[in-house]
C-alpha positions in Angstrom: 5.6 7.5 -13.8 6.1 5.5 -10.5 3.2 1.9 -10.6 1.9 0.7 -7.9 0.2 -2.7 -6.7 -3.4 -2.8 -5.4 -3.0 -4.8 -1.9 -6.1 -3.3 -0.3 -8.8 -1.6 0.0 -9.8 0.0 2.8 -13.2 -0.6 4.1 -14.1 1.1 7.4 -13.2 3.2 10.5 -12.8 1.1 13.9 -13.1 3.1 17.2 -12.2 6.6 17.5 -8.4 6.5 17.6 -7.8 6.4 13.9 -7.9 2.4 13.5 -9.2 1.0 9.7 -10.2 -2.3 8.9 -9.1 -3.2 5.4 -9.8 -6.1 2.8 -6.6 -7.5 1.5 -6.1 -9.0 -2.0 -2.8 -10.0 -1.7 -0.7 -12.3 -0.4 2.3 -12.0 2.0 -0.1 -10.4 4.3 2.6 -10.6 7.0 5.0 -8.6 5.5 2.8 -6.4 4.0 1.2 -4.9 7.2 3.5 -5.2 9.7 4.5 -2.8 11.8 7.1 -0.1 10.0 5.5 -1.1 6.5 4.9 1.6 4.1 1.4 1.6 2.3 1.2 4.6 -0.2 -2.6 5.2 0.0 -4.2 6.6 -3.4 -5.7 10.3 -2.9 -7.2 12.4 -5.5 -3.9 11.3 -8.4 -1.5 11.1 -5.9 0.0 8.4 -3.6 0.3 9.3 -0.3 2.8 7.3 2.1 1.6 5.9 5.3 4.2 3.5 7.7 1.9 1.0 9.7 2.1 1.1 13.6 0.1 -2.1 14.3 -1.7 -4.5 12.2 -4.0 -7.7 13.3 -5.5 -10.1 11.7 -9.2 -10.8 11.6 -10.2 -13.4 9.8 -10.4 -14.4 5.7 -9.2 -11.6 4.0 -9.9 -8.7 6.8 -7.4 -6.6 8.9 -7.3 -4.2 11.1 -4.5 -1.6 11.1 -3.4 2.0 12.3 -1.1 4.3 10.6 0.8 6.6 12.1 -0.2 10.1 12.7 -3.8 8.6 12.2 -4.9 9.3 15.5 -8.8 10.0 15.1 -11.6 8.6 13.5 -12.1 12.1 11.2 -8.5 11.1 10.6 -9.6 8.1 9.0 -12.4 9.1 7.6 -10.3 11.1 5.3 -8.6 8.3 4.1 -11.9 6.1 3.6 -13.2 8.7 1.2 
């Protein structure tokens, strides 16, 4: 069985083109969530892999990123819940 490393959790949608903000609780936030970064997102029991188009800082521990083919905000509702 593959482990994997809590580095976020992802907290809201932002705008209707599929943006989320996250909270990180990692470090190396720079090469975490830049853009071409893989994130495997947990759904159900499976990890799902996402790559990151574009990622910005907001301030503390918050970022805002979008994921490819995440292209709406019912998009990202799906990966919120």
């Amino acid at each position: 069985m593959e482990k994997y490393l809590l580095t976020a959790k992802a907290i809201k949608t932002i705008g209707l083109k599929g943006d989320i903000k996250i909270y990180s609780s990692t470090t190396f936030e720079d090469l975490r969530y830049k853009k071409g970064s893989i994130l495997y997102l947990k759904n159900n029991d499976e990890y799902l892999p996402y790559e990151i188009e574009k990622a910005s800082f907001k301030g503390g521990n918050i970022f805002q990123i979008k994921l490819k083919n995440v292209d709406t905000i019912e998009d990202a509702e799906k990966i919120i819940n």
